[in-house]
Structures are given as C-alpha cells and as structure tokens.
N, C-alpha and C positions, 0 to 999 in steps of 0.2 A: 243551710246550703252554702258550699263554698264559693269563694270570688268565680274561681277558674268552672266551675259547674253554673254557675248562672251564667256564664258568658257563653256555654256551650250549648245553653239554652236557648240564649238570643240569638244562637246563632242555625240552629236548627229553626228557629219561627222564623228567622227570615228566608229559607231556604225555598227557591220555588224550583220543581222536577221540570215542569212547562219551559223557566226563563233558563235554567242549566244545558234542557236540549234547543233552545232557540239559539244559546251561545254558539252549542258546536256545530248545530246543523240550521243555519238558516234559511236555505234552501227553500225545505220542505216545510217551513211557517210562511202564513202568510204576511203580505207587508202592507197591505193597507191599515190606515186609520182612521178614525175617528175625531173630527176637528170641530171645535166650536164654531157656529155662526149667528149671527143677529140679521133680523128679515124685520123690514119697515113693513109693513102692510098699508098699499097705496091709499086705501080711504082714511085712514089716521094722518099720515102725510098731510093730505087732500085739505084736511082740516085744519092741522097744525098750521101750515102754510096761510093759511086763509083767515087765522084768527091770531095772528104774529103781531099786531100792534095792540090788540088786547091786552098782550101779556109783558107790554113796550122793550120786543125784541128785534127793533129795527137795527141794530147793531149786530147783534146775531144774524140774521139773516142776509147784511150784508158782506160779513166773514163768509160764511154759509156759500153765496150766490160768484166771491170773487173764487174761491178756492172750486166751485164746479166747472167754473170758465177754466181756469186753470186746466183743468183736468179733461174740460169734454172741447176748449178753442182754442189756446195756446198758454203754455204753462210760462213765460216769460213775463208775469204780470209783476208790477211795483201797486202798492197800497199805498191810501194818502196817508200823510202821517199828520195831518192837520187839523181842523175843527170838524164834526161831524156834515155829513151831506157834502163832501167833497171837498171841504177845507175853501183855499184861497186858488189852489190847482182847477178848481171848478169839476175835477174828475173825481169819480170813487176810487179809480186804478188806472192803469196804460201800462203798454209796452215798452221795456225797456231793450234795446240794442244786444242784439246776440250774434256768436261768429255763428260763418257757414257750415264748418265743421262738428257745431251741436248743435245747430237748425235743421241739418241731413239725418240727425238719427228720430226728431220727432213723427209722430204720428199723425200730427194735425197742426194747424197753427204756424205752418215755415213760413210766410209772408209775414208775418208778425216779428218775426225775426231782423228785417230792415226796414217795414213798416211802423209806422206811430197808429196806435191804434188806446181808443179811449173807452172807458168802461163807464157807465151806470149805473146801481140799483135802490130800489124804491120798491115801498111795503105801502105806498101809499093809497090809498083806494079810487083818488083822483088820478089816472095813470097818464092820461092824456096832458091833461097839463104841465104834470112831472115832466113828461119827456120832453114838452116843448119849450119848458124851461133850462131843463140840463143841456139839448140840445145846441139851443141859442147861444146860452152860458158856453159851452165847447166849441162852438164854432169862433167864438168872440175873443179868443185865447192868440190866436195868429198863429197856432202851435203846428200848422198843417196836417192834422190828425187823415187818416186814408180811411178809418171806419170808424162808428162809434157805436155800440152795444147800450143798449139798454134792456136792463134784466129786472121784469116787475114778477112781485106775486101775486098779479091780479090776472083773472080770468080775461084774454081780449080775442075779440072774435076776429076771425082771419080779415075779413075784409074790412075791418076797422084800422086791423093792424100795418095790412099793405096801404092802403089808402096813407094814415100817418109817416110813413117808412116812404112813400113816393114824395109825398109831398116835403118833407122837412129836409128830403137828398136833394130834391132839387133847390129849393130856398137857401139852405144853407153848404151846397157844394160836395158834400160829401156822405158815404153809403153809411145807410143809419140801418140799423138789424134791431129791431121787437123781440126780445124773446119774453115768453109769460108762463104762467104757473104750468101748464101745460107742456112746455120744453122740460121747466125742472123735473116732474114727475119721472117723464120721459127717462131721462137722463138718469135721474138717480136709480129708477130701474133697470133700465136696458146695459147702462154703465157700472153696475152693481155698486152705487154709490151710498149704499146705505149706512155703513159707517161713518162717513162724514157727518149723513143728518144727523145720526145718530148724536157725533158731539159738538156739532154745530149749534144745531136748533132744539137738543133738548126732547128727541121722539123718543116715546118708547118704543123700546125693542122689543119682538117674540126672539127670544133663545130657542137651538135646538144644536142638534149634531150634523155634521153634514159625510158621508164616509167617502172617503179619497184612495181608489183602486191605488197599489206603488206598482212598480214597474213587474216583479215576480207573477203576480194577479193577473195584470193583464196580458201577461205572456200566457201564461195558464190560459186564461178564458179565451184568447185566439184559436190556441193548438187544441181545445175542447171541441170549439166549435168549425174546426176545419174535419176535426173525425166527425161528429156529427151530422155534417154535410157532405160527406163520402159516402157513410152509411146508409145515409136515405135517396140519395142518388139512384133512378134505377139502369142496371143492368152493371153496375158494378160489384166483382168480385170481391170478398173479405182479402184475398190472396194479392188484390192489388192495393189494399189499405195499407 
C-alpha cells in the first residue's frame, strides 16, 4: 500500500460523523460533561485523623490544619519557618498585614486583615496541656495577638472546650478559639475540602464522575419543564401553550 493511501486511511479512522456535526451544529448537542472527582469518605477521615501520630504525621497535619484555616478563617496566614512546634515565634502561623482593598473582596477573615491574630496545631492526645502551653507561650511574646486559634485533632467535648477558651481569655487577656477534630470533619465536608486532605494527609480517595449540566442543557430542561407545567395545569387550553 502506498504512502498517500495509508494516510487516507488514517484519515478516514480518525473521522468521527458525531464530532463533524457537533462542529457545525452545536446547538442541537448537548454541552454537559463529565468531570472527575475524589470523595473522602467521613469515617476513613475520622480515623486517619485520629491515628496521625501513629504514622508520625505531625507535620502533615500541621500543613493540613494551616491551609484549612486559610481557606475556612482567613487566608492571609504566614508559616513559621523555624524549628518544628512553632520555632522561636512560639506560633505555628499568624497574620500578616493586608490593604483594605483585598480584605473587601474576602469572604471571611476581614479583621484579620489589621488584626494580629496567631495560630496553633497539635496531634497531640494531651490537648489540654498543648493548649495551655502554646497559649501562655503567645501570650508571653508581647506581640499584642487580638485572637489565638488552636486547632487539635483530638476529639474535645463542648464544655470542656468552653470552659478552657473562658478561662485562658481571661488569664491571658485575649480571645482563644478550640477548634477540634470535629470542626475539621466539618469543614472538609461542608467546604468540599477534600482535595486538600487528599494531599495533605495522605487519605484515600473513592474516585467517580461527577456530570456538570453547561449552559444549552439547562436552557433545555427549563423550557421542558415550563411546557410541562402548562400542560398539566387545569383548564388550560393547548391553544394558549
């Protein structure tokens, strides 16, 4: 067979009828697709989280815990860049200084923007202590911090956690925030943050597809179901459809 007849060949298998009439009439195809996604499933989470120093991912999980603050309190966070457990800063993170004019487009987090506000987290299973140590340690900075977060992966019961959070505000002058495995969950679901854990911490994923109506589709399926709600309307005439 010749050069110019195998090429006429390649060129007929790549040929699709389907994609030649989507070229000229896209109209009348539809435009949704088909998209990958990754679903954490909360009791795998549940556990990963809970069994983190097992697998001595206390660094992970403090990438993990800054980048969901980030995302679910205010995204203006700096990272210590010093010894592990807070360095010499005595913080995991804080806020750095932002104008008005990108503090107005946020979604959460505008206080943070001319506030100093200071981060914690801990895999520790002792959580109480943790906190009363990092807390003191922040306080003892002179740094005038307005909040300080602490973010454990440990399970703490509400009135453990308000009790802690009353009393270390008022000892050490300033509003101290609990959040515990419980938030995260929270968060990574309701905030579809699964991604993150995904390469934060190391979960496994369930894969699937997920299908994304485009714009043609859902024009379609309005104008379907506007005649369908004419049609069964009673005492309306076809002659006024």
């Amino acid at each position: 067979m010749s050069k110019h007849s195998l090429s006429e060949a390649a060129n007929a298998a790549r040929f699709s009828p389907r994609e030649f009439l989507r070229a000229r009439r896209p109209e009348l195809f539809s435009d949704s697709v088909d998209e990958p996604v990754s679903e954490v499933d909360r009791s795998l989470l549940e556990y990963h989280v809970e069994t983190l120093t097992n697998r001595s991912q206390e660094l992970d999980f403090e990438r993990f815990a800054r980048r969901l603050c980030e995302l679910e309190i205010c995204p203006n966070l700096l990272p210590h860049t010093g010894p592990t457990g807070g360095g010499d800063s005595k913080v995991d993170a804080e806020t750095c200084p932002v104008s008005d004019a990108l503090a107005f487009a946020w979604f959460a987090g505008n206080g943070s923007a001319s506030e100093r506000w200071a981060f914690a987290f801990s895999a520790k299973a002792d959580w109480r202590s943790k906190v009363n140590s990092d807390v003191a340690g922040i306080a003892t900075t002179g740094r005038n911090y307005r909040k300080v977060f602490f973010v454990s992966s440990r399970y703490i019961r509400d009135r453990e956690r308000a009790e802690v959070e009353d009393t270390l505000s008022k000892k050490h002058g300033v509003d101290v925030r609990i959040l515990d495995r419980s938030w995260i969950l929270d968060r990574v679901s309701a905030g579809h943050h699964e991604r993150l854990a995904i390469n934060e911490l190391k979960v496994t994923a369930l894969t699937g597809t997920r299908r994304v109506r485009g714009p043609r589709d859902a024009e379609a399926e309005k104008a379907r179901e506007e005649i369908e709600a004419r049609i069964i309307l009673p005492g309306i005439k076809f002659s006024e459809c």
